[in-house]
C-alpha positions as CSV (number, residue, x, y, z in Angstrom):
1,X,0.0,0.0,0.0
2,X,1.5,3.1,-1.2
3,X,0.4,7.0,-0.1
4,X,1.3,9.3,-1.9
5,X,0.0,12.7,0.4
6,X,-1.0,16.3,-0.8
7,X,0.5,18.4,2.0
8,X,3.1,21.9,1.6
9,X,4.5,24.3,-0.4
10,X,7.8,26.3,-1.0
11,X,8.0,28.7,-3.7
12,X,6.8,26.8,-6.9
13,X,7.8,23.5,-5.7
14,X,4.4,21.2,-4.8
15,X,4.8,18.2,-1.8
16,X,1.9,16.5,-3.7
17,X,3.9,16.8,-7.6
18,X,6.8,15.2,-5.3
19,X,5.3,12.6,-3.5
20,X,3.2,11.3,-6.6
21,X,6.1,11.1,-8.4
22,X,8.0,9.5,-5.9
23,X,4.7,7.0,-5.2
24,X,4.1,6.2,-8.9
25,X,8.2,5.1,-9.6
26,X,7.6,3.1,-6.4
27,X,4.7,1.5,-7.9
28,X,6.4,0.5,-10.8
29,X,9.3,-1.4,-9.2
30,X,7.5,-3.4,-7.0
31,X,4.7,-3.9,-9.7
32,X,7.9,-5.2,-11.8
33,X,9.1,-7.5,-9.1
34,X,5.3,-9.3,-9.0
35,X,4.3,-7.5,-6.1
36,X,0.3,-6.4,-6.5
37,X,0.0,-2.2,-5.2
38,X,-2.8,-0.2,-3.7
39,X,-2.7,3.4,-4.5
40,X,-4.7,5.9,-2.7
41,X,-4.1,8.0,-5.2
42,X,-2.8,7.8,-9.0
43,X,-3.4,11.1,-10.3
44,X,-4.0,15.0,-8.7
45,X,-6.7,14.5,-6.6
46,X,-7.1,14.8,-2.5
47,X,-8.1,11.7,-0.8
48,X,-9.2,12.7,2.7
49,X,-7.2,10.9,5.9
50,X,-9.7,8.6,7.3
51,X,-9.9,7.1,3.3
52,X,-6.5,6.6,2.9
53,X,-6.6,4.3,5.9
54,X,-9.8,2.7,4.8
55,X,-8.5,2.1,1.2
56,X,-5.4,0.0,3.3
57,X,-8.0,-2.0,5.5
58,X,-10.7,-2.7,2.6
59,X,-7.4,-4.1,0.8
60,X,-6.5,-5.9,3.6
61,X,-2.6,-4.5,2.6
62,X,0.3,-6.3,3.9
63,X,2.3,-3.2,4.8
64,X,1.3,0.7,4.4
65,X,3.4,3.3,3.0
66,X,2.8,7.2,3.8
67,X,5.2,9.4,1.5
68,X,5.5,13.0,2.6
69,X,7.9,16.1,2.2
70,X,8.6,18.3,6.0
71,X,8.3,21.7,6.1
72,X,9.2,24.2,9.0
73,X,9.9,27.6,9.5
74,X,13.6,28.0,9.5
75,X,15.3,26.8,6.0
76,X,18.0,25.2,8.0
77,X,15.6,22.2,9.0
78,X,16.6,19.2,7.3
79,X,17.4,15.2,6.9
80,X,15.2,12.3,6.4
81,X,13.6,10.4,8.5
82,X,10.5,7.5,9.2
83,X,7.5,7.6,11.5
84,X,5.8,4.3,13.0
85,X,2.8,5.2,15.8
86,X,3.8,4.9,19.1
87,X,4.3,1.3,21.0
88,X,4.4,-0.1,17.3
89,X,4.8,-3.7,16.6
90,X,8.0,-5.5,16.4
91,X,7.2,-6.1,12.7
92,X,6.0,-2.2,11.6
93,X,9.5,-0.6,13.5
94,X,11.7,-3.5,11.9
95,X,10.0,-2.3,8.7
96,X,10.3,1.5,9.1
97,X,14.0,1.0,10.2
98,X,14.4,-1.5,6.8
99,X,13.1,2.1,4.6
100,X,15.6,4.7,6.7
101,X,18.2,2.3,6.2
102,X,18.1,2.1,2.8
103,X,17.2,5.8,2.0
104,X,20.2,6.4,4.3
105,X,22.5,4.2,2.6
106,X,21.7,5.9,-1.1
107,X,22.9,9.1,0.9
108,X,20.8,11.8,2.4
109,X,21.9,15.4,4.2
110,X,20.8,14.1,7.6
111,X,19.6,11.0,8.9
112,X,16.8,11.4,11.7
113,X,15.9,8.3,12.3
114,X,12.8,6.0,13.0
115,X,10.3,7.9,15.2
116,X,7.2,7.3,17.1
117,X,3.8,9.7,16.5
118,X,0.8,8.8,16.5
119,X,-0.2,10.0,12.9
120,X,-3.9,9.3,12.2
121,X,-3.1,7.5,8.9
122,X,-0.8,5.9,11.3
123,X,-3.2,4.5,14.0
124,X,-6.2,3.9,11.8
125,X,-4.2,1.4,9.5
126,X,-4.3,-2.2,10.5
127,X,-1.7,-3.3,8.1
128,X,2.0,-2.7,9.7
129,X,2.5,1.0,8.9
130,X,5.1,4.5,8.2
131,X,5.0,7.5,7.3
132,X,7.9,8.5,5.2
133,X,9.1,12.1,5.4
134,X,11.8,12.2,2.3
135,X,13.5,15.5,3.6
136,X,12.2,19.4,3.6
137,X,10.7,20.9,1.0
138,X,11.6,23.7,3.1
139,X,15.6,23.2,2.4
140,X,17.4,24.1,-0.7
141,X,20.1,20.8,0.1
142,X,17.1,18.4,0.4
143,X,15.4,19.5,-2.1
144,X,18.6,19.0,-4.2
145,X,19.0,15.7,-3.1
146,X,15.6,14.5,-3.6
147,X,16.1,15.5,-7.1
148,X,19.5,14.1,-8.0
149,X,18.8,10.9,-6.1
150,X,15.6,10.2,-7.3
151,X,15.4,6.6,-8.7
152,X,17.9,5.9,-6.3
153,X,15.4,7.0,-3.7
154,X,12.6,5.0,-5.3
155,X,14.8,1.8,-5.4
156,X,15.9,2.3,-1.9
157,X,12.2,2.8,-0.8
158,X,10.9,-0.3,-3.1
159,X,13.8,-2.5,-1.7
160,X,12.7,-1.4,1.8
161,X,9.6,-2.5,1.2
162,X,10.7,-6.5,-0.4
163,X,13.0,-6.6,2.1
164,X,9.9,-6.2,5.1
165,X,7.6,-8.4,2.7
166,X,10.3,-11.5,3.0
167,X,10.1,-12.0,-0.8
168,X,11.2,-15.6,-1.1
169,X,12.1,-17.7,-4.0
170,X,10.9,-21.2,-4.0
171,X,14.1,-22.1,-6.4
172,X,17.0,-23.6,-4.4
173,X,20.1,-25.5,-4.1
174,X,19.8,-28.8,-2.7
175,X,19.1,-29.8,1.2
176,X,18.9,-25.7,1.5
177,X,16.4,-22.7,1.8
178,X,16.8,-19.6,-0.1
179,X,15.5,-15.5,0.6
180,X,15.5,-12.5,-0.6
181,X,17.8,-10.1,0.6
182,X,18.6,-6.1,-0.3
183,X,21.8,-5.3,-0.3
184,X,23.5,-2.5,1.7
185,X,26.4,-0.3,2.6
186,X,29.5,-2.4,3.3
187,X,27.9,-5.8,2.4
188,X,30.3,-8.0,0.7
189,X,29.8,-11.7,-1.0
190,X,32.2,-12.9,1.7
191,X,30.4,-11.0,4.8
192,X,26.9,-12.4,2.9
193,X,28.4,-15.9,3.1
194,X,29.3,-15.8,6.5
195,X,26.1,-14.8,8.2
196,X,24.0,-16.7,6.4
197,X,26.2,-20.0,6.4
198,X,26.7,-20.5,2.6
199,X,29.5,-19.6,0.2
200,X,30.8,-17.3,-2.1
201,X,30.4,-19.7,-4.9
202,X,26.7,-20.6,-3.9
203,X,26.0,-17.1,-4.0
204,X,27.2,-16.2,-7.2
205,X,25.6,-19.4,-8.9
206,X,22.3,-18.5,-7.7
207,X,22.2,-14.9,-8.5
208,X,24.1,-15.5,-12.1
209,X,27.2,-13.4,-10.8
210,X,30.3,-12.4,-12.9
211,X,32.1,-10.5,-10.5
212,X,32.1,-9.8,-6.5
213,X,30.7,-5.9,-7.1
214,X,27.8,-5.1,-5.5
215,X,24.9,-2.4,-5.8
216,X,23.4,-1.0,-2.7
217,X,19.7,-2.2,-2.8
218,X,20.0,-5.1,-5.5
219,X,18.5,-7.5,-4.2
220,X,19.9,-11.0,-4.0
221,X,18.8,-14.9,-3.3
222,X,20.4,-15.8,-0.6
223,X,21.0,-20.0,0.4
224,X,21.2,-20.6,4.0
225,X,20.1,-23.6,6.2
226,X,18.4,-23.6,8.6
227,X,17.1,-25.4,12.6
228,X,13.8,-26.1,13.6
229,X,12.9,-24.3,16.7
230,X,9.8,-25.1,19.1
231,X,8.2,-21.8,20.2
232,X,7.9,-22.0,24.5
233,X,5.6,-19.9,27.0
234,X,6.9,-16.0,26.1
235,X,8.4,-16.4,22.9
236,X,8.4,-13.6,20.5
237,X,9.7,-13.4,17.4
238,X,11.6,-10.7,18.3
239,X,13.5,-12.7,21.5
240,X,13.6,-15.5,19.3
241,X,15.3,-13.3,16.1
242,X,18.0,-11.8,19.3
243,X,18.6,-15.7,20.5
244,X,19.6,-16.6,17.1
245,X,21.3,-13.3,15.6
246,X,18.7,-12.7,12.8
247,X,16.0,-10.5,12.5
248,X,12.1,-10.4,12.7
249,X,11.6,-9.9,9.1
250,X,13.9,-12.6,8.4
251,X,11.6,-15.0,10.9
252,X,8.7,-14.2,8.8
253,X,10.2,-14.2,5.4
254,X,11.4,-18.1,6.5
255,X,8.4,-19.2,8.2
256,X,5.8,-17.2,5.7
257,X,4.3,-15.5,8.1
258,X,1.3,-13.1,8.1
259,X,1.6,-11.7,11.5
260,X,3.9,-11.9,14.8
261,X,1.2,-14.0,16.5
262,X,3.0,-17.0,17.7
263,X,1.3,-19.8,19.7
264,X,3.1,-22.5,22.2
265,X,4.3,-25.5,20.3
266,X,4.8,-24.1,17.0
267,X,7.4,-24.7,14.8
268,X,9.7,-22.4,13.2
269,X,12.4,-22.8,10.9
270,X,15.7,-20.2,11.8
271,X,18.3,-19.8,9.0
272,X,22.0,-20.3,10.2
């Protein structure tokens, strides 16, 4: 589910001509990676709060995407950052933080982390939710930035996005499990192959690789094996992600899983 909001002005420039934009080339890239996406809004129209939340829970989205310029006063203001409600799910901060991350790692004039608000579009949205705030509109740097970084931006958000879906591939080596994983700033086949307990090789046969360069953001399948592990009274899948060294998304991605609801006796499979 992607929002593309109306919202301020500075000078000529438009938040809603950048946020559309930015929404639509979003749209594009997930649409080309098979991903089916809910627009509140296509064109230049103004689709009232409460309906953008609606338009999420009537889809029943998997994850909700609010795309937004800041504004303030004093010109100085700037940097990028990402908004979950407050007390959010382990799943909607791990996917807020999977967005900065990669917005940060395409290179931004400040990074100002995840945050908690309780944004209506925020609190009304059952799916796991953010609000995105892609620099001031208010700042000459941002606003260069957004500009000269655009599909990079795009990319990083889409990728952010896969990478909180667990996009999996069914196609794997033998006696192994593979995932989908978005690159980022300082990975390196070597570092890839040692957390996830594969190889170098198995890595570049997979993902059809010539050389060892990598993008920030390109996403790669990933082999890894994995343990079975039986959930106990006062699991989460976040203690269970810090008592193995992965993450919650990962969890999910592995296990195909909807929600963090976990129930005693389960089983779950944790990569190694």
């Amino acid at each position: 589910m992607v929002v593309p909001t109306l919202g301020a002005v500075s000078g000529t420039r438009l938040e809603k001509d950048d946020n559309l934009g930015l929404g639509l080339a979003i749209q594009r890239i997930l649409e080309q990676r098979g991903q089916r996406v809910v627009m509140t809004r296509s064109t230049d129209v103004s689709i009232p709060l409460s309906e953008r939340s609606a338009i999420s829970n009537r889809s029943n989205a998997d994850i909700f995407v609010s795309l937004h310029r800041n504004a303030f006063a004093n010109p100085a203001a700037h940097g990028v950052e990402t908004f979950v409600r407050t007390n959010p799910s382990p799943t909607a901060l791990q996917n807020a933080q999977n967005v900065q991350n990669a917005l940060v790692n395409v290179g931004v004039q400040s990074n100002r982390g995840v945050k908690q608000a309780n944004f209506a579009v925020l609190v009304n949205t059952r799916a796991p939710s953010m609000l995105v705030e892609m620099g001031f509109i208010t700042n000459a740097r941002d606003n260069q930035l957004f500009d000269q970084n655009f599909n990079e931006y795009a990319n990083a958000i889409a990728g952010g996005i896969l990478q909180s879906l667990g996009v999996t591939s069914n196609s794997r080596p033998a006696d192994g499990t593979t995932f989908e994983y978005s690159i980022r700033a300082g990975d390196t086949l070597w570092l890839l192959a040692q957390r996830f307990g594969t190889t170098i090789d198995q890595i570049r046969t997979l993902n059809n690789l010539t050389n060892d360069m990598l993008t920030v953001g390109r996403m790669l399948r990933i082999p890894t094996n994995a343990i079975t592990y039986t959930v106990e009274r006062g699991d989460t899948l976040w203690t269970i992600a810090q008592r193995f060294g992965t993450t919650v998304n990962t969890l999910m991605s592995f296990n195909n899983l909807t929600t963090d609801a976990l129930h005693i006796g389960q089983t779950l499979s944790i990569p190694r």
